[in-house]
C-alpha positions as CSV (number, residue, x, y, z in Angstrom):
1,X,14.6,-30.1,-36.7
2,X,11.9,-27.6,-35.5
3,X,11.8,-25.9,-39.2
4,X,11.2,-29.1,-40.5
5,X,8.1,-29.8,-38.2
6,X,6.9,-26.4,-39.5
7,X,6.4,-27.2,-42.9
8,X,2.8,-28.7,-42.2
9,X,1.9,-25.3,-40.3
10,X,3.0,-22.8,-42.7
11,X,-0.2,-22.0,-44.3
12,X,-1.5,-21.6,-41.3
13,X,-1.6,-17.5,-40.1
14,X,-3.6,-17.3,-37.0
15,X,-5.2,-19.9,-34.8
16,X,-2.3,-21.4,-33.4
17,X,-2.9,-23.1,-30.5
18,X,-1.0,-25.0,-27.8
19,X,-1.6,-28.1,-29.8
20,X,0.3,-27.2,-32.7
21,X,3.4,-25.6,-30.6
22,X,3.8,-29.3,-28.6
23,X,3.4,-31.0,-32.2
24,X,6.4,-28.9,-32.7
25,X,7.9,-29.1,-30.4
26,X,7.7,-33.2,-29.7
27,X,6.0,-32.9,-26.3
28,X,2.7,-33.7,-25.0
29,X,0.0,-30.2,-24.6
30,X,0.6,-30.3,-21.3
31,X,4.1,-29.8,-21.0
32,X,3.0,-26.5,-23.7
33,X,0.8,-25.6,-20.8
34,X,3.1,-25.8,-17.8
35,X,5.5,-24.0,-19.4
36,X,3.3,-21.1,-19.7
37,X,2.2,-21.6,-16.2
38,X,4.4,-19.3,-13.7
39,X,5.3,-21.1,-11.1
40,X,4.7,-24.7,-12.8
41,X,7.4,-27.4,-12.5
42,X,8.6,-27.9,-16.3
43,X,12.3,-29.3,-17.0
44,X,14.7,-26.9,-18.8
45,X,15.0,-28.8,-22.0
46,X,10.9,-28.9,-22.3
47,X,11.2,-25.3,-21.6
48,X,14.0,-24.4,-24.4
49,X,12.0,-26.7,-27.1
50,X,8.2,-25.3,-25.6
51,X,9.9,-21.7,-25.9
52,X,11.3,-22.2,-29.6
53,X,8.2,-23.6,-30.7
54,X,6.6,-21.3,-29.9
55,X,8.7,-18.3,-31.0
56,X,8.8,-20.2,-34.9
57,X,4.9,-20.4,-34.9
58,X,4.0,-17.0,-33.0
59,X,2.0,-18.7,-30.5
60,X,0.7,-16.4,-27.3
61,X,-1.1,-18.3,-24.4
62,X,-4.4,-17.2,-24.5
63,X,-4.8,-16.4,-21.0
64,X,-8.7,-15.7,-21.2
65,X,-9.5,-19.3,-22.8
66,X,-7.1,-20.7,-19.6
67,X,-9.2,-18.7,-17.0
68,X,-12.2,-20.7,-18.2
69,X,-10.0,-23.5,-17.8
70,X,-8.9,-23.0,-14.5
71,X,-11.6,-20.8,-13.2
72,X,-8.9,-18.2,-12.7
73,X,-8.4,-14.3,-14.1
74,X,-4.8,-14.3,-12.4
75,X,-5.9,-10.3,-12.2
76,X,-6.1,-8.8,-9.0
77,X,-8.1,-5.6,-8.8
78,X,-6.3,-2.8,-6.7
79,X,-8.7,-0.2,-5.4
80,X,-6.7,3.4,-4.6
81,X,-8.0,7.3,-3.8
82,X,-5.5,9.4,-2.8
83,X,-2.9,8.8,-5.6
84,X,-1.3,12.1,-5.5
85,X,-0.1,10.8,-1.8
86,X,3.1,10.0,-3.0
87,X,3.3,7.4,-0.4
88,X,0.6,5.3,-2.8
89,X,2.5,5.2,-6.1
90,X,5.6,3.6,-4.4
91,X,3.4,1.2,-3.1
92,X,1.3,0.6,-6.3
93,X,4.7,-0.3,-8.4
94,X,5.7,-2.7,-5.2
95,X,2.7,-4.3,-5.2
96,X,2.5,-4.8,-8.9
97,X,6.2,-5.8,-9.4
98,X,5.5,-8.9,-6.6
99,X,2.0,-9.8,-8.4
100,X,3.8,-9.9,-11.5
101,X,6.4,-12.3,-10.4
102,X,3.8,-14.3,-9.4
103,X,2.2,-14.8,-12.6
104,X,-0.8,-12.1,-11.8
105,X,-1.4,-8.9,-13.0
106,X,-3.4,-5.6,-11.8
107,X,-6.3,-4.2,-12.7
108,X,-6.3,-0.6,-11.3
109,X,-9.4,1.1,-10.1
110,X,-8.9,5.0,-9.1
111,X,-11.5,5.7,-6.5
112,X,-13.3,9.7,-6.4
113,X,-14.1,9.3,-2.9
114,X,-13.2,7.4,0.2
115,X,-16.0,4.7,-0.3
116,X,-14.9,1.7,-2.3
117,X,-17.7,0.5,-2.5
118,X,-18.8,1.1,-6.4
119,X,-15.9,0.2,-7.4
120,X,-15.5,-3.3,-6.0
121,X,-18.8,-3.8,-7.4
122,X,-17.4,-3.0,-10.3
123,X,-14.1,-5.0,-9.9
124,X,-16.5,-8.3,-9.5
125,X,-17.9,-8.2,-12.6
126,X,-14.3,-9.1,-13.7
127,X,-14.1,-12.1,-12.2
128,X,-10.7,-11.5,-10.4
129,X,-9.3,-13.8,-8.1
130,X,-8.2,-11.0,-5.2
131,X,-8.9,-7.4,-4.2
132,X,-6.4,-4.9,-2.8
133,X,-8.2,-1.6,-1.0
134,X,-5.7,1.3,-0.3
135,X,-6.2,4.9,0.7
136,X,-10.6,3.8,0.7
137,X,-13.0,2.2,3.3
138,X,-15.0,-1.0,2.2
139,X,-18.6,-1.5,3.8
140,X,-19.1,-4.3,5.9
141,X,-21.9,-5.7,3.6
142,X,-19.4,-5.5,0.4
143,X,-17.0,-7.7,2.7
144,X,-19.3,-10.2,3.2
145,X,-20.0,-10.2,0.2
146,X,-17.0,-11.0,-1.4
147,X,-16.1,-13.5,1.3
148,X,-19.7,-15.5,0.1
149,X,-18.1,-14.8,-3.1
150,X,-14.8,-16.6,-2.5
151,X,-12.8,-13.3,-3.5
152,X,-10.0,-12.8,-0.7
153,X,-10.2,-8.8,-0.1
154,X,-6.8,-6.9,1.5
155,X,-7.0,-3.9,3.1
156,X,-3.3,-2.0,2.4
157,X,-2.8,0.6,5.3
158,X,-6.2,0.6,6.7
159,X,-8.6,-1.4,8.9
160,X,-12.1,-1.9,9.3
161,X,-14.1,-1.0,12.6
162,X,-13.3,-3.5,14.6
163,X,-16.4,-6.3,14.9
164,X,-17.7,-5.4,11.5
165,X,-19.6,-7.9,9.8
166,X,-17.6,-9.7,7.0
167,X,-14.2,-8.2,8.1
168,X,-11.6,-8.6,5.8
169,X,-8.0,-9.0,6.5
170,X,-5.6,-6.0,6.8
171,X,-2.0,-5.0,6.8
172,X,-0.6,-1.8,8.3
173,X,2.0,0.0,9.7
174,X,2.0,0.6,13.6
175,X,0.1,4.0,13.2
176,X,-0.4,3.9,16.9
177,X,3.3,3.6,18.1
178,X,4.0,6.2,15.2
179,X,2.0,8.8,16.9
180,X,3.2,7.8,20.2
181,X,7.1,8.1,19.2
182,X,6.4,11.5,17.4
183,X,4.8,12.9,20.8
184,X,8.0,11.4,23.0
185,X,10.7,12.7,20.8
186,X,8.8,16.5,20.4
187,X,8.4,16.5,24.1
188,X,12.0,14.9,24.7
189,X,13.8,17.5,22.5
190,X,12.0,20.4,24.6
191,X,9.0,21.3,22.6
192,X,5.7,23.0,24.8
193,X,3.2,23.8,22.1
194,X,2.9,21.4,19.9
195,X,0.3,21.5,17.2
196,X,-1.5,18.4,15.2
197,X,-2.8,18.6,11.8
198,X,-4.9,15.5,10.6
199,X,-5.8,13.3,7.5
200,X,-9.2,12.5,7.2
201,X,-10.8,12.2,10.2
202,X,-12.2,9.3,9.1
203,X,-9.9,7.4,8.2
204,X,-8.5,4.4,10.2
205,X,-5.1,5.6,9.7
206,X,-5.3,9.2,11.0
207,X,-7.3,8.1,14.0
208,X,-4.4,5.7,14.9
209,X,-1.7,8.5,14.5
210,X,-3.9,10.5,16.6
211,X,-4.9,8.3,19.2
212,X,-1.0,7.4,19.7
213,X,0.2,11.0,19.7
214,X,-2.4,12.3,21.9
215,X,-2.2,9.9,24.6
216,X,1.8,9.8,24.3
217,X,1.5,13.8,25.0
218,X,-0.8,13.4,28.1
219,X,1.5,10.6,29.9
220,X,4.4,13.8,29.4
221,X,2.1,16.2,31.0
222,X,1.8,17.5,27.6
223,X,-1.0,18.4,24.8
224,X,-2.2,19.2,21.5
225,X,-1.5,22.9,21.3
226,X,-3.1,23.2,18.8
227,X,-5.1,21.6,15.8
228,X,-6.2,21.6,12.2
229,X,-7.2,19.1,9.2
230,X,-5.7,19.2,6.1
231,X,-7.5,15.6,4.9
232,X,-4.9,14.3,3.3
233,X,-4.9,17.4,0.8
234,X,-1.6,19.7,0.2
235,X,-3.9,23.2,0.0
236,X,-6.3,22.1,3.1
237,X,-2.7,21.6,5.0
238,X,-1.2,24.5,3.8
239,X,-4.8,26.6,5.2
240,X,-4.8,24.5,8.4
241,X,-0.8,26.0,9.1
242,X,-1.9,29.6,8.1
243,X,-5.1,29.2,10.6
244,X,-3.0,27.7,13.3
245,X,0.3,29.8,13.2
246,X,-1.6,33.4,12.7
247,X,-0.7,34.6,16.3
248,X,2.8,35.1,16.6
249,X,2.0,34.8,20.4
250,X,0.8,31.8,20.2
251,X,2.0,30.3,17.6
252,X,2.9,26.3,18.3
253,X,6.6,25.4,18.4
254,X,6.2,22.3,16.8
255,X,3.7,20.6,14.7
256,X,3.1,17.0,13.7
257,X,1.6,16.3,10.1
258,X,-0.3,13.1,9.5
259,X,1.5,12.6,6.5
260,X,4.4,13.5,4.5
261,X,2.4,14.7,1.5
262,X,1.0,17.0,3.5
263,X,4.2,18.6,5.4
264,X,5.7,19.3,2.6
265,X,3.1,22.0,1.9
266,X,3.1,23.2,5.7
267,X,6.7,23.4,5.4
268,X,6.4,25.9,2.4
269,X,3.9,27.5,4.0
270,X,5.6,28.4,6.8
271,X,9.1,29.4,5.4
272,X,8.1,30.9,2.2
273,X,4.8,32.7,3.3
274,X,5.0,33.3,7.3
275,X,9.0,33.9,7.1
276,X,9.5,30.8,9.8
277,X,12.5,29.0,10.0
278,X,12.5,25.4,10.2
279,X,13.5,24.4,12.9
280,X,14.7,27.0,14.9
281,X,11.2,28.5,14.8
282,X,9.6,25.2,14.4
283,X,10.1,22.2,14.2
284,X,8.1,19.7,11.5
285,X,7.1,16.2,11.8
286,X,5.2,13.9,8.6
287,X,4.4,10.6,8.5
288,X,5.3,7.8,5.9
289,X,9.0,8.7,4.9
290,X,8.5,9.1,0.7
291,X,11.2,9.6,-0.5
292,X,11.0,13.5,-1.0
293,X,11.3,13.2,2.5
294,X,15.2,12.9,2.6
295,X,15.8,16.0,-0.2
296,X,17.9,18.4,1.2
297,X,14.9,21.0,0.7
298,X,12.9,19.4,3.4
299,X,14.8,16.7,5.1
300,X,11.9,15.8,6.9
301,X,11.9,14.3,10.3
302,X,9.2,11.8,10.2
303,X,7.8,7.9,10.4
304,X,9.1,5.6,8.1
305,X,6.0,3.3,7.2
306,X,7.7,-0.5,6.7
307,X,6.6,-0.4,2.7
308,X,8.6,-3.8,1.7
309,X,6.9,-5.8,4.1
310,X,3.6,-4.5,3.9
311,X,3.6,-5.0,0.0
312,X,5.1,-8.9,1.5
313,X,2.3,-9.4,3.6
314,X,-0.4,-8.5,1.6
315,X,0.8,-10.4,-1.4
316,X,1.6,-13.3,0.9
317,X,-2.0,-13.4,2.4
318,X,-3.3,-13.4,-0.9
319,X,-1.0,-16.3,-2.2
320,X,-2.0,-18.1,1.2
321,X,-6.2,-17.1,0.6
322,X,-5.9,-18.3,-3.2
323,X,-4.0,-21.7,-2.5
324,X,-7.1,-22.3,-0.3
325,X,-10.2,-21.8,-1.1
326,X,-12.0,-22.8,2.3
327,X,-13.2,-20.0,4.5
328,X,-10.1,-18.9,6.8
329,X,-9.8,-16.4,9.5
330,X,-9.1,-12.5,9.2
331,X,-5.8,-11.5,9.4
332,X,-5.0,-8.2,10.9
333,X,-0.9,-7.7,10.4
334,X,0.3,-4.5,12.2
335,X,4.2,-3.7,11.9
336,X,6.7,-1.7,13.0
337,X,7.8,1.5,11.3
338,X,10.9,3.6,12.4
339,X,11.0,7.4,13.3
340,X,14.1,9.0,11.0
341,X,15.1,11.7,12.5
342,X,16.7,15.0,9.8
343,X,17.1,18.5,10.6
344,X,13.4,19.4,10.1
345,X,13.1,19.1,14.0
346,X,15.8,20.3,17.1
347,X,16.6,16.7,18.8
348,X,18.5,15.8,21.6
349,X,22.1,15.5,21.3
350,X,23.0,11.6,20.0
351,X,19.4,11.1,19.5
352,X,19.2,9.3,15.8
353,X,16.8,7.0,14.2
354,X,13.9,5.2,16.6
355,X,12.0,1.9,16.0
356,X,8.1,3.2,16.9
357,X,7.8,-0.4,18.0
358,X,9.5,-3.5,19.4
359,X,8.5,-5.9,17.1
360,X,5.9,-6.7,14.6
361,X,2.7,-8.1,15.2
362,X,0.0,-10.0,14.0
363,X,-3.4,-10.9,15.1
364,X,-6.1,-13.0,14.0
365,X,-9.8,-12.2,14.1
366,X,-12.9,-14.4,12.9
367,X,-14.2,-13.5,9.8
């Protein structure tokens, strides 16, 4: 009987190790440490006895002492800035929840400013085993850096310049195609002054978006009516859409927003302080599909970024980096997102939801 084996440990109030749960328990220390190993192949009766054990003597696994062991934290450092996106909390819990399963855990950074740069500095110093940049840029000589370092560094919904030295891989939604399938559909549905209003100009995800919906609007004959930048901020929107809609003359028809967070405070804007109506005055577009985005008080026509398997993907190319520790390639994992169409925008009769892309792609570039 497990109470039984006790009796010799009783006096004993701390220092319990994973010795004394497999003396317990009547099974060697290593069985003790598989079973606290996520992932580890242990049999269920070792697990039952390990878990009993271990429950009797109050035994915790000291994960520190193991990381010395096995020259793994099992932390993964997330980097984010703009957390008030809403877009980037959803994303944060998705990401954790699949770590978690994995047997890792996050260590959150909140970055000030676009540059990540302190921060992973910062993030070294704790000896975790993966990084995971979203919503921030990482220099070139930071990703070489870590890559001497043997730390595997994901950029979430971003992408380095291409031919920077010490890229690191990436996964994204098709921000290109997104563009591109907003400027078709507001030119499809009958729209002739259609406005833009940006992210951060800076940012590799805006200049996608951009890009796509500029040169979609040109191959229609079309373009940018007109333009503003709201940087990824609700108030800097909301004083782009007053700027841009203060001629009634020439005020654009339509207007695509580089991201939800910010159309929801254009959309305010323009119904509860310029009178519009959405969309028989004008029509809105976002970008990222949150899931305010489908209340009836903005049923918001815009891009539905492919969240499940870019939270996938990056985990995945993590798991693959960490199972191998030899140098490997840059991935650069761009997939398709899906234009949802609701009564934020006039559409053409039968016109529903739109794939901004064929399929997914990924491409490989040398580290």
């Amino acid at each position: 009987m497990l109470s039984e084996r006790l009796n010799g440990l009783k006096f004993m109030k701390t220092g319990i190790t994973s010795f004394h749960v497999a003396r317990v328990a009547q099974v060697s220390q290593s069985a003790v440490s598989r079973t606290f190993t996520p992932g580890a192949s242990v049999s269920v009766g070792t697990r039952r006895k390990v878990m009993e054990a271990a429950r009797m003597l109050g035994y915790r696994p000291n994960a520190h002492a193991r990381s010395l062991i096995t020259k793994r934290s099992r932390i993964i450092g997330v980097v984010l800035s703009y957390l008030d996106n809403l877009f980037y909390p959803i994303a944060l819990q998705r990401l954790a929840e699949h770590l978690q399963r994995d047997g890792y855990h996050v260590l959150l950074f909140i970055n000030e400013n676009p540059n990540a740069d302190n921060l992973v500095n910062q993030l070294l110093g704790y000896h975790v085993d993966g990084i995971v940049i979203a919503s921030a840029t990482l220099s070139s000589g930071l990703a070489k850096q870590c890559a001497e370092s043997g730390i595997p560094v994901v950029l979430f919904n971003r992408v380095m310049a291409r031919g920077s030295e010490g890229a690191v891989s990436s996964v994204r939604g098709d921000n290109l195609q997104g563009g591109c399938a907003v400027a078709e559909f507001l030119v499809n549905s009958g729209h002739e002054r259609i406005a833009y209003i940006a992210g951060s100009q800076e940012s590799s995800t805006n200049l996608e978006r951009e890009k796509g919906f500029r040169e979609a609007l040109e191959a229609k004959g079309s373009r940018v009516w007109a333009f503003g930048v709201g940087n990824y901020a609700p108030a800097e929107a909301a004083s782009a859409a007053r700027t841009m809609f203060s001629r009634p003359r020439e005020r654009p028809d339509a207007v695509f927003v580089a991201s939800d967070h910010m159309a929801f405070a254009v959309m305010d804007t323009l119904r509860f302080e310029l009178g519009l109506r959405i969309p028989h005055d004008v029509s809105v577009v976002g970008f990222d599909d949150v899931p305010q985005a489908s209340w009836p008080s903005y049923a918001l026509t815009t891009v539905a970024q492919p969240l499940e398997r870019m939270v996938s993907e990056t985990v995945g190319l993590l798991r693959s980096y960490l199972r191998d520790d030899s140098l490997q390639p840059a991935q650069e994992v761009v997939l398709p997102g899906e234009l949802k169409i609701r009564s934020s925008t006039r559409a053409p009769t039968g016109v529903l939801h739109r794939r901004t892309d064929r399929k997914s792609s990924t491409k490989t570039q040398t580290r």
